[in-house]
Structure formats: C-alpha cells, structure tokens
MARSE-925089 format. One line per 10 residues: number of its first residue (from 1); their letters; for each residue x, y, z of C-alpha. Coordinates in steps of 0.02 Angstrom, whole numbers, always signed. Layout:
<rs>
NUM> a> X:Y:Z ~ ...
</rs>
This chain:
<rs>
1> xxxxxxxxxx> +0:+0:+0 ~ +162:+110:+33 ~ +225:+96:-153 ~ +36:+118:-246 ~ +27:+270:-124 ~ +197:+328:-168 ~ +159:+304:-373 ~ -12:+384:-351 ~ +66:+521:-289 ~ +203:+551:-405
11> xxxxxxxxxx> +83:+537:-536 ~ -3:+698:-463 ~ +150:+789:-453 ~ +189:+742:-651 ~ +7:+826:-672 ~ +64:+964:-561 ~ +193:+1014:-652 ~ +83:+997:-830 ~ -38:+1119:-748 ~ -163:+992:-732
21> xxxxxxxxxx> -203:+1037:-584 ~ -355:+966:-513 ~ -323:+811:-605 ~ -156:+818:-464 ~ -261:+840:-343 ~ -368:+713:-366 ~ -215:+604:-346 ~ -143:+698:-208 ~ -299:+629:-110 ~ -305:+489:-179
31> xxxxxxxxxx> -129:+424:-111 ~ -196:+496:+70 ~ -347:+380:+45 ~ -208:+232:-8 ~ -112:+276:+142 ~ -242:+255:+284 ~ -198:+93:+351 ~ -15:+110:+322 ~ +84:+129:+461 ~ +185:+276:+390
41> xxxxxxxxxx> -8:+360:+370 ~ +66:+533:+456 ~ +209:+543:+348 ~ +104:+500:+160 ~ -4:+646:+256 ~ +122:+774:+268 ~ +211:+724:+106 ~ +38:+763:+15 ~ -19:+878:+125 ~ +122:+993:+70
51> xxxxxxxxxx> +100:+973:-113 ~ -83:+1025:-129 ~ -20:+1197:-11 ~ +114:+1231:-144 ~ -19:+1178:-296 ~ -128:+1301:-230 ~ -8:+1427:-196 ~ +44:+1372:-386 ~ -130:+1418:-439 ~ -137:+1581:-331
61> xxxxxxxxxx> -259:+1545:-227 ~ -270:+1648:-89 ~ -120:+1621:+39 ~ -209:+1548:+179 ~ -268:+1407:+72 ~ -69:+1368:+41 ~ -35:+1402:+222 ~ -203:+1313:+298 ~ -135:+1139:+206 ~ +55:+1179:+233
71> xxxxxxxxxx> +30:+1173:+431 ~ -101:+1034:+429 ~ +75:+941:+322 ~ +186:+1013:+474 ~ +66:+946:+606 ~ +78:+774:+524 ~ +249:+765:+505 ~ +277:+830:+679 ~ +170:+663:+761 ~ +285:+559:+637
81> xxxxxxxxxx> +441:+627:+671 ~ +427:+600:+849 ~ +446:+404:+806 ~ +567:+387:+693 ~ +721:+496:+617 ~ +758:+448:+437 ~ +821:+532:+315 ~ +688:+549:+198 ~ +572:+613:+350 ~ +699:+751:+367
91> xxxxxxxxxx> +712:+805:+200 ~ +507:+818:+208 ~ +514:+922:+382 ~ +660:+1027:+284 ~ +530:+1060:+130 ~ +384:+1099:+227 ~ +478:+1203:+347 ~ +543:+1297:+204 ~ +380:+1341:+103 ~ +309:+1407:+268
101> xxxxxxxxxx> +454:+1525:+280 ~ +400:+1591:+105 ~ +207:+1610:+141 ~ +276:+1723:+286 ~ +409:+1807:+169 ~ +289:+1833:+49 ~ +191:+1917:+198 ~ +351:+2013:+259 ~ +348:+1916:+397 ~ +532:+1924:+412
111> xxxxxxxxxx> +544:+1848:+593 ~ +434:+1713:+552 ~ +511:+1697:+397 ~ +668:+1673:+456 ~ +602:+1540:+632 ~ +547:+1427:+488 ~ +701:+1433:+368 ~ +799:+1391:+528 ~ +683:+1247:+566 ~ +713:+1205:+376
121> xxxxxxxxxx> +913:+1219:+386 ~ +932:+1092:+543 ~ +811:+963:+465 ~ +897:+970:+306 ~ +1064:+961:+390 ~ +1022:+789:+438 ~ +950:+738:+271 ~ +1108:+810:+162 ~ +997:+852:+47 ~ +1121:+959:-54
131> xxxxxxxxxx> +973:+1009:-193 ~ +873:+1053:-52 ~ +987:+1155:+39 ~ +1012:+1279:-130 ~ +811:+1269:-129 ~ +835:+1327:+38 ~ +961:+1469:-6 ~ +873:+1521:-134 ~ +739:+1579:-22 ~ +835:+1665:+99
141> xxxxxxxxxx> +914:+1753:-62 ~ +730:+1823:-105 ~ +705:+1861:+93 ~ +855:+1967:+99 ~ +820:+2053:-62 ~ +631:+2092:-1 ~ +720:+2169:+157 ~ +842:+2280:+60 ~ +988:+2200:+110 ~ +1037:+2178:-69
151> xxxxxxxxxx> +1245:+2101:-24 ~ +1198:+1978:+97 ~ +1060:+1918:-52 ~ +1177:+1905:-169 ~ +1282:+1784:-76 ~ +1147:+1685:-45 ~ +1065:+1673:-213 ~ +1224:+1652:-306 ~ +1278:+1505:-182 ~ +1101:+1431:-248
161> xxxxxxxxxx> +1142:+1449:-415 ~ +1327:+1379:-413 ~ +1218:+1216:-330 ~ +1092:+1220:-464 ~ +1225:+1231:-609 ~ +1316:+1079:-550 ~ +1162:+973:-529 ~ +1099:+1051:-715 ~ +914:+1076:-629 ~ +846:+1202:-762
171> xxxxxxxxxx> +710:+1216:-686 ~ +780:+1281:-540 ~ +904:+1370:-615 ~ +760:+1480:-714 ~ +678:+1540:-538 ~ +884:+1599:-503 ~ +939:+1676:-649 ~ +775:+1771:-636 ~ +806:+1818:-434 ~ +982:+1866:-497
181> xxxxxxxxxx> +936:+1977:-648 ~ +822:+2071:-509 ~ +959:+2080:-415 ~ +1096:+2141:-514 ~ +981:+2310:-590 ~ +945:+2361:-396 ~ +1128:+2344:-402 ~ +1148:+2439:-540 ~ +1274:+2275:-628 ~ +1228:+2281:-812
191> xxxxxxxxxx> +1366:+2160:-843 ~ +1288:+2033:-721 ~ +1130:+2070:-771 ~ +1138:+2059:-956 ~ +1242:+1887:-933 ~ +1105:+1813:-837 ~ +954:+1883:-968 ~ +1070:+1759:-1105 ~ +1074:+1611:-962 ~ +880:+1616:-941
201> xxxxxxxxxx> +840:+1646:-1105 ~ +957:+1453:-1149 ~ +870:+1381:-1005 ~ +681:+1423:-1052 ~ +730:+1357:-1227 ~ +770:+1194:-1143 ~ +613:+1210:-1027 ~ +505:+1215:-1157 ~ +554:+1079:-1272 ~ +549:+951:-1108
211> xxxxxxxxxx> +367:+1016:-1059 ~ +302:+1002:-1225 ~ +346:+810:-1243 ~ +317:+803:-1069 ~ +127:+873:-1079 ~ +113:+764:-1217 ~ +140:+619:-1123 ~ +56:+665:-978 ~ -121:+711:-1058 ~ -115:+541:-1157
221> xxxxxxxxxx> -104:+456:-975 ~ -243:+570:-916 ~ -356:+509:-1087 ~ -326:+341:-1042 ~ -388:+381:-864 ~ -546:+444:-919 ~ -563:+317:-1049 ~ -554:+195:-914 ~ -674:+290:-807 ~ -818:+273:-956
231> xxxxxxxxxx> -744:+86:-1002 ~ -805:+39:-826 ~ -965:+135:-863 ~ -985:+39:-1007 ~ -951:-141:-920 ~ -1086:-92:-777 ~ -1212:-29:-917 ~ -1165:-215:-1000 ~ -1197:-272:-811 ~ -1382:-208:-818
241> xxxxxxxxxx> -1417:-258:-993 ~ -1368:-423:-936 ~ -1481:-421:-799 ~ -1622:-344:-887 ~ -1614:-461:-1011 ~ -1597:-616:-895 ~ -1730:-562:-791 ~ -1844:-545:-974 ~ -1783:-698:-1019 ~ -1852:-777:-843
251> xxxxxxxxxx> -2017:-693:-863 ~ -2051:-749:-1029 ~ -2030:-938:-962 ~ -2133:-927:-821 ~ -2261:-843:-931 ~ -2263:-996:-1045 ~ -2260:-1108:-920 ~ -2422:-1023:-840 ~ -2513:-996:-990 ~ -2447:-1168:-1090
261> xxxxxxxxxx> -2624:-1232:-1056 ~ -2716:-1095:-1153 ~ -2661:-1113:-1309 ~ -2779:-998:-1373 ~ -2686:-850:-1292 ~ -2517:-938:-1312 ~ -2470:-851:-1480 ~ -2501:-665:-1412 ~ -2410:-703:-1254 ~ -2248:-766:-1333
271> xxxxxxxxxx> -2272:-601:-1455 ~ -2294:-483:-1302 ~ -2127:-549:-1207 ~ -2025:-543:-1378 ~ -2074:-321:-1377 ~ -2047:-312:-1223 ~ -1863:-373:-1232 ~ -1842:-289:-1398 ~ -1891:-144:-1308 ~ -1774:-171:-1166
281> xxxxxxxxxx> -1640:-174:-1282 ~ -1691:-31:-1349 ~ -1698:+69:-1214 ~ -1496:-13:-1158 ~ -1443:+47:-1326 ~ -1516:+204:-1307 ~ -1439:+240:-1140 ~ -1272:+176:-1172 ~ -1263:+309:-1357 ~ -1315:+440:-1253
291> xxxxxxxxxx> -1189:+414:-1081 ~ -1054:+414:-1213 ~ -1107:+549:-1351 ~ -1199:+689:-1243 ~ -1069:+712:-1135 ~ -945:+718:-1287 ~ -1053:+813:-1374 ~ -1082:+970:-1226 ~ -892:+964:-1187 ~ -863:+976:-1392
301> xxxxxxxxxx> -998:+1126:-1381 ~ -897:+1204:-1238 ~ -738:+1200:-1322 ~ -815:+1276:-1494 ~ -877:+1410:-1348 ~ -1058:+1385:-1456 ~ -1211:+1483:-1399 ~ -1292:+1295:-1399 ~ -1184:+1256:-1273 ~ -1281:+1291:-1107
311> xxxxxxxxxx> -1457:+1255:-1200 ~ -1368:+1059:-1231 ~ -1298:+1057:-1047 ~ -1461:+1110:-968 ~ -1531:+962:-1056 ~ -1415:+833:-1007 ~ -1385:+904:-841 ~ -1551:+987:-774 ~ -1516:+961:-604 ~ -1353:+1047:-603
321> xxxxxxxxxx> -1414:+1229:-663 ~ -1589:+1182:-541 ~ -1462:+1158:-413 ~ -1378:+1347:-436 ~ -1506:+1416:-472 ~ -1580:+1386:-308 ~ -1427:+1467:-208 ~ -1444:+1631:-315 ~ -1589:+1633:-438 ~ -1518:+1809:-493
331> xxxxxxxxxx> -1378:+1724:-610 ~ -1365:+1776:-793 ~ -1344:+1665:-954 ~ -1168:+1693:-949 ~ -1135:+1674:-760 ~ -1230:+1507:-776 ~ -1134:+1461:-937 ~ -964:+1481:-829 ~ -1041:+1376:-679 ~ -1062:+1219:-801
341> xxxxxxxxxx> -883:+1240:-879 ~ -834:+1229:-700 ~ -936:+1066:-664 ~ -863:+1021:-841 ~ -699:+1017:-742 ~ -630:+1131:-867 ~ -469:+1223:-807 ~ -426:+1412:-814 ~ -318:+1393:-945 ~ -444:+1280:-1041
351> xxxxxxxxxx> -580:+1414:-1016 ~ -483:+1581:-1043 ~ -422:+1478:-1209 ~ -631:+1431:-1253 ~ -700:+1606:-1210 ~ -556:+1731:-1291 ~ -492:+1782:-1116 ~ -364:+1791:-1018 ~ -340:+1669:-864 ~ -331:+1830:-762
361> xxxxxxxxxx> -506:+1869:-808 ~ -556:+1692:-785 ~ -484:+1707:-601 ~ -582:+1839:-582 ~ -739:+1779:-614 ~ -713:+1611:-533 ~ -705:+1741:-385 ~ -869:+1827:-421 ~ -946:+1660:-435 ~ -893:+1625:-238
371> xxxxxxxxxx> -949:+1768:-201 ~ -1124:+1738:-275 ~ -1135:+1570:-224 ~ -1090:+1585:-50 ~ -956:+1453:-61 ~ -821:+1474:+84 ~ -628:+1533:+28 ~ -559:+1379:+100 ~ -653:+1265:-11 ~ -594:+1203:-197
381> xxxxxxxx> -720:+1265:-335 ~ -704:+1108:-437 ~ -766:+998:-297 ~ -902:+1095:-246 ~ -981:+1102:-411 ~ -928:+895:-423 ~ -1027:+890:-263 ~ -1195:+963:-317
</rs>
C-alpha cells in the first residue's frame, strides 16, 4: 500500500507540473486515501499535504489556502517525526519548513520567515539534501532582497545557483537567474545582469522543449484515465443489460409455463414478451449512445464556446443549473454558462483559451462566482460544483 501510495502520488506531481491541476489533486488525495492503514499514514499525510499547499499557492489561490494545508502537512509530520528519524522524513520536515518561511516572506513576515528557514536548515542538515539546501538558499536570497539587504542576497542566491548549475536543474536554475537579474539592476550591474538575461533565455529554450513532450505524455495518460473511467461505465451498463435481459428472459418462461395450457392466448403471449425485450434493448442501446455521445457532445460545444452550449448542458444536466439556481436565482446566461464549464472540470487555462480571455479574467470571475454562491474561501471550486 506504501508503493501504490507513493506512485499515485508522483503521478499527481507529473500533473502538477503539466498544470493539470485538479487532475493532481485528485491524486494527491487519492494516495492519502491509499495511505490510511499504512503505518507511515502521518508521513504520506504530510508528504501530500504539502504538495496540494504549494499547488494552490501554484494556482494563486489565496495564501491561507497554501498556508491552511502547509501546517495541517507540518502537524503530520511533527506526530511522525517523533517516532522515527530517517532521512527521507527530514528532507520532508526541511521542505515543509521551508515553504512556510515563504508564505511568511511573501507576507514580510521576516521573523517568522526566518524561525521557519531555521527549522528548515537543521532538518535538512540531517538529510544532506544538497538540492534542497540551494532550494533553501534560494529563499533566503529572495528574503534578503525583499528586506533591502541587497549584499547579503547576493551571496545567498548566487551560492544557490553555483548548486543548481552543478546538478543542471533548469528548472531551478530559471527561478535563479531570474532572482539574480532582479538583483543585479537594484545593483545597478549591467554586466551581471545582461549575462544572466542570455542564461535564462538558454534555459527556457530547454524548458520548453521538455514540457512540450512532457505534456504530451502526460495528457495521453490522463485520456486513458478517463477512458477507463467510461470503459467501466460501459461494463456496468453491459452489467444491467445483462440483468435486464436475464430477468426478461425468466419472465417470458414462467409466462409460458403459466399460460402453456391456453393455447388460445399462447401465440399473443410469446409475441408480447419478444417487444418487451426488444424494447429493453432498446432502451440499453439508447442509454449507453447517449452516456457516451452527450457528454462528448456538450464538452465539444464548450470548447467551440457555441451559444448551444448551455441550452445542450441544461438538457443533459437539469439538475445541475436547478441546483444553482436555487442558491442565487439572480444568475445571468453567462454566469450560468461559466458555472457548467466549471462542473465540466474545465481548467482556467482551458476556459480563458474557449471564451477569448485571459486566465486573469477567468480568475476573476471564478471569484465573483464565490462570491455569489456563497461558497467558503477555503473550499476548492471544482469539488463543490462535483458535489452538487
């Protein structure tokens, strides 16, 4: 149970970094589910725990959704540590301890800031995490440079980057050359600066080519996940067919049996049983063409952003819009249209590419749409609508 937890999870954090983000965490909480009757339970908790605070910090959600979920990770790991002292629980305590000192740098928090990186430092001192130690320098670097104290950032940031070139992390190296180039025109270092511009500029080359076979990739595993969520639709619809057809099948015997004897009747008996399982598997074919094609057809509507599109959804989803409706009756056409691209499980990026926004705008009205529907900060939009 360990191991499926452990995959599950870095599955999410493959989606995570793809920006398919709920699909992450869906898996994220799915590898806590996994974990409940493993023994290591508290640390799976605060492993996961910690990556859905930094994918909604990821998705700017409002801090104290990435801090709520960051210190329900360090309360976890806290009850496990007290156990046992391994190295991997270290590097975890060293991680979470230093993405709380960034929600309070972030808040110029410096003292609180600073309590946590310290925290962060001594764990990772045990785990020798040398990646995770730059990681960890890196974020003082931005704490100093927030504070003013522009020299001692320096040091700090370009000891994180001397650690981040050796290892050839690009990815890390991006979020450093971009500190750096910050850095260096407060400092007034053209020199510096311009060097570092031609660094990042390499490094999001190489960025980009690995995320686009890496998206690639990762949305053909999420197709087959869905594909295997309606294959098992399809196998229970068989299920019922089956059923229907064996319970038809049983009828029409014991109706002969009953009625052998009047073989006046006999004819329009047998006649009546054979349209009523015609009709039976009528009605199964019917059902089974329209679980697969009306939900293809309203996300294909969606996508085309077609002014059929909430007519079609209203139809194959009337209780969803009854459902809204109810909460705030005052909703528009196009407030209403938004709600079911959200129970569509469409993503900002998906909808600001649909609708001819931008995600900022999309953000925005996923906001107004709280607002109006009374649903709390702390609480993901995507599962709420999932949940009407």
């Amino acid at each position: 149970m360990d191991l499926k937890s452990e995959i599950i999870t870095n599955i999410g954090n493959c989606y995570h970094q793809q920006s398919l983000y709920n699909d992450a965490l869906e898996k994220y909480r799915e590898a806590i589910r996994l974990g409940e009757l493993s023994e290591e339970i508290n640390y799976i908790k605060a492993k996961n725990y910690n990556n859905i605070g930094n994918l909604y910090e990821t998705v700017k959600t409002p801090k104290d959704s990435a801090y709520y979920y960051y210190c329900k990770a360090y309360y976890y790991f806290k009850n496990d540590y007290k156990n046992t002292q391994t190295q991997k629980k270290n590097t975890i305590g060293a991680t979470i301890c230093t993405n709380l000192g960034e929600v309070w740098s972030t808040n110029n928090r410096i003292d609180s800031s600073k309590y946590y990186f310290n925290k962060a430092a001594l764990y990772n001192n045990k785990a020798k995490d040398i990646t995770l130690g730059a990681v960890l320098e890196q974020k003082i670097g931005v704490l100093y440079y927030h504070s003013h104290d522009y020299k001692t950032a320096e040091y700090h940031l370009e000891k994180a980057k001397t650690v981040f070139e050796e290892k050839e992390d690009i990815y890390k190296l991006s979020e450093s050359y971009t500190s750096l180039i910050k850095l260096n025109k407060i400092l007034g270092n053209e020199k510096k600066q311009t060097e570092y511009k031609d660094l990042l500029l390499t490094i999001e080359k190489k960025i980009n080519a690995i995320q686009g076979s890496a998206r690639a990739a990762t949305l053909d595993n999420v197709i087959k996940e869905k594909n295997e969520v309606f294959r098992k639709k399809e196998v229970r619809l068989y299920w019922i067919i089956t059923i229907i057809l064996l319970i038809t099948l049983l009828v029409i015997i014991f109706s002969v049996y009953s009625h052998k004897r009047k073989k006046d009747s006999s004819f329009l008996t047998l006649q009546k049983e054979r349209d009523i399982i015609q009709q039976k598997e009528i009605e199964a074919n019917e059902l089974k063409l329209k679980i697969n094609e009306s939900f293809d057809e309203v996300v294909q509507l969606a996508k085309d952003n077609s002014p059929e599109f909430l007519i079609r959804f209203q139809e194959v989803y009337p209780q969803v819009c009854s459902a809204i409706l109810k909460i705030n009756p005052q909703l528009i056409s196009s407030e209403l249209k938004f709600c079911a691209l959200l129970f569509l499980n469409f993503s900002t990026k998906d909808i600001a590419e649909y609708t001819f926004t931008s995600p900022k705008t999309v953000q925005n009205r996923k906001n107004g749409i709280r607002k109006k529907l009374n649903i709390p900060s702390d609480t993901d939009l995507y599962l709420w609508f999932k949940n009407l």
